[in-house]
N, C-alpha and C positions, 0 to 999 in steps of 0.2 A: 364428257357428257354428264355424269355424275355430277361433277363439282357447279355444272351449271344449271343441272336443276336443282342442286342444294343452296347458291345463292339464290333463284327464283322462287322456293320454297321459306327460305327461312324469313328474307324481309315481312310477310304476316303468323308467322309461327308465334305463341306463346313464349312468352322469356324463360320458362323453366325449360321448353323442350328445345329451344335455339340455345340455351348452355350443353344441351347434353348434346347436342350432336355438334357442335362447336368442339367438346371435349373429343368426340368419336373424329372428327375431322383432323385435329389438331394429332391424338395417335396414330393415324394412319400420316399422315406428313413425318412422320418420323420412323414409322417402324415397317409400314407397309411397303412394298415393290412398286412401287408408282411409276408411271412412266413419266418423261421431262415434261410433257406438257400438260398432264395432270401433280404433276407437282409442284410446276409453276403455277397453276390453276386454284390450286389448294392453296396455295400460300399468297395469293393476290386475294381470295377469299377472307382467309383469317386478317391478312391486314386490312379488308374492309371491315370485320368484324369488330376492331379496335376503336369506330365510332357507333356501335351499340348502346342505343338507350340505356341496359341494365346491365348493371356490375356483375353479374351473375353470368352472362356471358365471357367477358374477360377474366374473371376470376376462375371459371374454366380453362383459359387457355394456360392464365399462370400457375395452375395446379400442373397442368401437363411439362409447359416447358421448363419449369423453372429449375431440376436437377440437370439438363441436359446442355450438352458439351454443343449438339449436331442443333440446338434451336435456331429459329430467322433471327439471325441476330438483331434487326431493324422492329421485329416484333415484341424479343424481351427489354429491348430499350424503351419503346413504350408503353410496355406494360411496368416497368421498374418508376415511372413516372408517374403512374397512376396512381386514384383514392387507396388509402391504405389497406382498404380489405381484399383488392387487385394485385396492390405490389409488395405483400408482405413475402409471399413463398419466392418470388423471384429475385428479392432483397437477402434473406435469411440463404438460398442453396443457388443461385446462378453463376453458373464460372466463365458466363459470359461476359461480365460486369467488369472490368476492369478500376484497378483504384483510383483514380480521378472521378471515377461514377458515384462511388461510393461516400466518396470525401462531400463531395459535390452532394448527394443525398441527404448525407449525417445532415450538414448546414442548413439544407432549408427542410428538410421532412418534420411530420410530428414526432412526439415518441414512439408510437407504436414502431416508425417506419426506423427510429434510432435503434430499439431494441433489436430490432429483424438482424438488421447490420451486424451489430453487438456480439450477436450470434451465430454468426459463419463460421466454419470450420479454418483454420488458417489465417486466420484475421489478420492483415498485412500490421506492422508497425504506424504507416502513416496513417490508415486509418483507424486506428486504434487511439491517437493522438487528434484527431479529429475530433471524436466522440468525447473524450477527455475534455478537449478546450470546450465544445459546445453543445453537448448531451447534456439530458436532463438527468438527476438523479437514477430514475429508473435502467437509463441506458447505461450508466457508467455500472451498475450493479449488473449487469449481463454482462458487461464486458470483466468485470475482474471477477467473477462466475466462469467466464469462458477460458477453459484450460487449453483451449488449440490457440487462444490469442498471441498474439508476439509484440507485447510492451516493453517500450523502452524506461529506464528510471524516470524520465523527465516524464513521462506518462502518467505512471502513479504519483507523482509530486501533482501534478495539475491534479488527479482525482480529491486527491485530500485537501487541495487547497481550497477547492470550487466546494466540494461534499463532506468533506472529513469530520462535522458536526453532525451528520447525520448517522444513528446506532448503526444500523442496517449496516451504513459504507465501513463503517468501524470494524465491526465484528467478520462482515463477509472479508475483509483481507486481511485480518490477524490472525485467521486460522490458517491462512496462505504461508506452507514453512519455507516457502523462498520469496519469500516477502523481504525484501532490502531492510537493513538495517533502519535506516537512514528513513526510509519512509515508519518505519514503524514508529520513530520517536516523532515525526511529524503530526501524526497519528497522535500520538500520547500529547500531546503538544494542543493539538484542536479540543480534544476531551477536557484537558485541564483550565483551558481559556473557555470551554461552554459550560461545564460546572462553576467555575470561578463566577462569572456573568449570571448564572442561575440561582445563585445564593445571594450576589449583590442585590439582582433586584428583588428578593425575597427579603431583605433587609435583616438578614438572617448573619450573615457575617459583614465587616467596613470592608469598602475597595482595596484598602491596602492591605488586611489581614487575610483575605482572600486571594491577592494576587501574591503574598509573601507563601503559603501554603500552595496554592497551583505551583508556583516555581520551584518548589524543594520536592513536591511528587512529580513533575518532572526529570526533578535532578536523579531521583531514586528511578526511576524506569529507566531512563537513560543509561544508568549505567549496568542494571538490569541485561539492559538488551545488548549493551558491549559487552558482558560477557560471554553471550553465546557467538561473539561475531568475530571473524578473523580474516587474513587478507585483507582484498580490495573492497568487502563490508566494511573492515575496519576503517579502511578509509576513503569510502564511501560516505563512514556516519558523523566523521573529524568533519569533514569537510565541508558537510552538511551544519553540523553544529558552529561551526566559523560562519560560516556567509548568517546566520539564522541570530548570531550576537548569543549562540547560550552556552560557547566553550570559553567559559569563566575561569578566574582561580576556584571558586567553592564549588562549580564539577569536577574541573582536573583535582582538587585536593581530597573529595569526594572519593574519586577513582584512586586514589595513592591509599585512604585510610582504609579501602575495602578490598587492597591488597591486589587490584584489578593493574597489575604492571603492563599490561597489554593497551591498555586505553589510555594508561599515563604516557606511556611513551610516544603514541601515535599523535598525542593533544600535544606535546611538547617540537614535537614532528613538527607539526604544520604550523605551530605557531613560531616558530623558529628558522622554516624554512630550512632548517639540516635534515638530510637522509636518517632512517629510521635507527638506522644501522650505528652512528656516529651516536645518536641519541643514545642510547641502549649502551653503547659502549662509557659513555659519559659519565650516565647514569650508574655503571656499576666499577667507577673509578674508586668509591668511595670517599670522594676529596670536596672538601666543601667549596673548594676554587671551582674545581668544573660545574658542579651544581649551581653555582652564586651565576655563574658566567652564562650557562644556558637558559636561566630565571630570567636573566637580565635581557637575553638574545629572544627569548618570547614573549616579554613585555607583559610579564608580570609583575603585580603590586610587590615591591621592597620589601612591606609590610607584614608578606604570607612568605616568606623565602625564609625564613625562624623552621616555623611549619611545616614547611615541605623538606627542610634537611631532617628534620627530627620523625617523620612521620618515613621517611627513606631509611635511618638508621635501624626502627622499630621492624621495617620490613626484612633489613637484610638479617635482623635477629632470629625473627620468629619463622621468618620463610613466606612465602608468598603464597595467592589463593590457590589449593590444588583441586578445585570444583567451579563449576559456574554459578552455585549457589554462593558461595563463600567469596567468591570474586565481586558480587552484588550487594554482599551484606557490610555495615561498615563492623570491623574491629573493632571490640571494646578495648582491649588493652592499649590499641595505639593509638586512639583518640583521646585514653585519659592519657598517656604518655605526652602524647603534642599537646594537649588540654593544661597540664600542670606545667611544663617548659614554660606556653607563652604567658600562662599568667604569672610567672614572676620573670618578663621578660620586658623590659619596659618599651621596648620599640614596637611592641606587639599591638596593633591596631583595636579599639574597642569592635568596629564591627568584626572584626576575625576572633575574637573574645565571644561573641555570640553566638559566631558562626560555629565555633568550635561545643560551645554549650550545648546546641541545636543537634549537632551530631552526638555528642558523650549521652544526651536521653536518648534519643534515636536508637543507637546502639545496645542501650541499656535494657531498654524495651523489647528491640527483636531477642537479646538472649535471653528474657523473662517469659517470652513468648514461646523460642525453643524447648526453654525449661519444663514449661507445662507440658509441649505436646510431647515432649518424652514422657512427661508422667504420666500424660493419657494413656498414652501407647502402652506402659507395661502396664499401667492400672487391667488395662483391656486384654492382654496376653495374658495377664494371671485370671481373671476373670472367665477366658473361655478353655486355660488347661484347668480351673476347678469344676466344670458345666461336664467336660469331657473326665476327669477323673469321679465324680458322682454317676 
């Protein structure tokens, strides 16, 4: 009796006061003791309500149903379809919605209704991968914000490749410390190809002298970030760098002069196709046969295999990196050590002559730079025991 003079009432009610008692209808369908045939009543009600002039009714109902397990399920399906300021709460918290609903939303919704998604608690994998292939910016930043999400690798690959010029997308997943290897130099990768592009057309550096400098601070992050990575990161980020064309000789030899044997080996790995294990073992056979043989098995330049036995012999000397800073930084002494070999080597390639140059200043530089900030540092320690002894 109620429910029926509430639909004969509300068809000339005002839109503000047919939302509230929409809202008061819609909680009593859910919480109240209703009997079956006022609850059938009530919910034949609200789904007429679902063709209401103003969004202010519906957006009523979607405040009410949208955390709830017990809603008409036939009522938050059309409200999840509705104008955005309708089916945002039922988008963002309904666990009525099943992932095909969602997948299906992400594809044709605006952003507002990408964001909503974005942001569910539990975020399935395929939708997550959804929002990746066809989210606008703004969506992909709530989704790698969202810490209940469940991304697959291939998920953040697509972010960065669609987004990854953008600061925002940059910075909100490099603070992320289970951020994959692999994506992070992908990352480093967009940065140095959008600055590189940003200087060209500023006419500020040539195409070529810009894309020779993006590649070499690449090459320096990269192995950066292999130092702090190990396991299936480690060869998460090989793997990556092969399909990607940047697991070079001048990275792998890169990674040997900065004493990083963890990423030597793993580059050797995959480009060799032998177990990690064999590698390693090979590797510290000390015999120039096995080395000459595994160069040859991963289809490296002839050219750089001078190099990389001499830059292996420096290492077994002096010991290898026992920090992840030092695993990153190139050694000064083994890069003049390989530096002086190949130039009175005559088989020694002029670009590997170069390459070797490029690294001996490199090197020369980060220790002129360590230098200093030690001097900082005591200059600064004695400075505030004389503040405290005065």
């Amino acid at each position: 009796m109620i429910v029926r003079q509430f639909i004969s009432w509300v068809r000339t009610a005002p839109a503000g006061e047919r939302a509230e008692a929409t809202r008061s209808l819609a909680r009593a369908w859910l919480i109240s003791d209703l009997s079956a045939d006022d609850r059938a009543a009530a919910e034949d009600a609200l789904l007429m309500l679902l063709d209401d002039a103003s969004p202010l009714v519906r957006q009523a109902m979607a405040e009410v149903f949208a955390r709830s397990a017990e809603a008409p399920a036939a009522i938050v399906q059309a409200l999840s379809l509705d104008q955005a300021s309708v089916s945002l709460p039922i988008l963002e918290h309904s666990p009525l919605l099943i992932d095909a609903d969602l997948v299906d939303i992400a594809a044709t919704g605006d952003c507002a209704m990408q964001c909503a998604i974005a942001r569910r608690i539990n975020l399935p994998a395929s939708v997550g991968a959804a929002i990746a292939e066809v989210g606008t910016p703004a969506a992909a930043l709530e989704l790698i914000e969202n810490a209940h999400a469940e991304l697959a690798p291939f998920t953040w690959d697509r972010i960065v490749e669609r987004h990854g010029h953008l600061a925002a997308i940059r910075e909100s997943m490099l603070v992320l410390e289970d951020l994959p290897a692999a994506t992070r130099v992908a990352l480093v990768a967009k940065l140095s190809d959008t600055l590189a592009q940003f200087v060209v057309a500023r006419n500020w550096l040539s195409a070529d002298r810009a894309g020779r400098i993006a590649s070499e601070a690449r090459d320096r992050s990269t192995v950066n970030i292999a130092a702090h990575s190990r396991g299936d990161d480690m060869r998460g980020l090989v793997r990556h760098l092969r399909v990607t064309g940047q697991l070079t000789a001048g990275l792998i030899l890169r990674a040997l002069l900065s004493g990083n044997l963890a990423l030597f080996d793993s580059a050797l790995s995959e480009l060799s196709g032998m177990p990690q294990a064999r590698v390693s073992a090979l590797l510290h056979d000390r015999g120039s046969a096995s080395l000459h043989g595994l160069l040859i098995r991963a289809g490296l330049p002839e050219s750089t295999f001078a190099a990389f036995r001499v830059a292996l012999e420096v290492n077994h000397e002096i010991g290898f990196a026992d920090t992840a800073g030092n695993a990153a930084r190139l050694r000064r002494r083994m890069v003049e050590r390989v530096l002086t070999h190949c130039e009175t080597d005559r088989q020694a390639a002029e670009p590997l002559l170069i390459l070797l140059r490029r690294f001996a200043t490199e090197s020369a530089r980060e220790e002129a730079r360590m230098f200093c900030d030690e001097l900082w540092a005591d200059d600064t320690v004695a400075a505030i025991y004389q503040l405290i002894a005065a």
